[in-house]
C-alpha positions in Angstrom: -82.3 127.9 -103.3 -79.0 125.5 -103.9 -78.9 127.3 -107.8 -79.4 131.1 -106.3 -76.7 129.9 -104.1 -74.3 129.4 -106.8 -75.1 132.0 -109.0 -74.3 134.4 -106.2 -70.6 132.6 -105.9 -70.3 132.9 -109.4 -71.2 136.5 -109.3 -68.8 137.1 -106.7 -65.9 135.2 -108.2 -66.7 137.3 -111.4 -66.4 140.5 -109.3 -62.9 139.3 -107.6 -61.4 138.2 -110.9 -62.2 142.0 -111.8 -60.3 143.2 -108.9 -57.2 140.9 -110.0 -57.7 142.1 -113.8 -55.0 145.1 -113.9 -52.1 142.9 -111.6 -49.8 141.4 -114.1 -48.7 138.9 -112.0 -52.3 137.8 -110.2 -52.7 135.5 -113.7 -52.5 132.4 -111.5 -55.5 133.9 -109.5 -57.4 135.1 -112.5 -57.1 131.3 -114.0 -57.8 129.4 -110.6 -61.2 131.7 -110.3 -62.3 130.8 -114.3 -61.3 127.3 -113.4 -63.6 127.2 -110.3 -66.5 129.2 -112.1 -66.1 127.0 -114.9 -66.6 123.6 -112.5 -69.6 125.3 -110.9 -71.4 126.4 -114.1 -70.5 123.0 -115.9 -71.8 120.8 -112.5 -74.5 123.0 -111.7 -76.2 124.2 -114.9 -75.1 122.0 -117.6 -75.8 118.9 -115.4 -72.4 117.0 -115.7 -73.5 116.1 -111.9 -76.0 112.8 -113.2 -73.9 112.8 -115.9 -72.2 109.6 -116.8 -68.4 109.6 -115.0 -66.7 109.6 -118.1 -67.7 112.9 -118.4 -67.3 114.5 -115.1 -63.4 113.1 -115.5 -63.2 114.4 -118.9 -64.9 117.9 -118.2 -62.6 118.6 -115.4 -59.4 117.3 -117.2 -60.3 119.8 -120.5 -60.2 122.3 -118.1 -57.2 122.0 -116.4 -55.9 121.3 -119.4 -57.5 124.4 -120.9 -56.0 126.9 -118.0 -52.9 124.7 -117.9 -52.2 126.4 -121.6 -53.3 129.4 -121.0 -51.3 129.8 -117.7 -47.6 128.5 -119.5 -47.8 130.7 -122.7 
């Protein structure tokens, strides 16, 4: 139920990040939504949650880090 629950986010962030597409300036928006789908896919499917913490801290700092770039250039 908890994994249907997140795919249907994800689905819906997908669909909003679609509405932002054409909006020059909504690229804050479009990176904030990959960075949350990201989180979710990463915690939830790829099973960083039992992970070790090492890797929870590093998975979300690469992706900051990630949209961080990608935001600034």
């Amino acid at each position: 139920m908890k994994t249907t629950v997140i795919w249907l986010i994800l689905i819906s962030l997908t669909l909003t990040s679609l509405l932002f597409n054409g909006i020059n300036p909504a690229r804050l928006a479009i990176m904030g939504l990959f960075t949350v789908k990201f989180i979710l896919v990463a915690f939830y499917f790829m099973g960083i949650r039992e992970a070790h913490t090492f890797w929870k801290v590093f998975s979300v700092f690469l992706i900051l880090l990630i949209s961080g770039i990608i935001i600034f250039i």
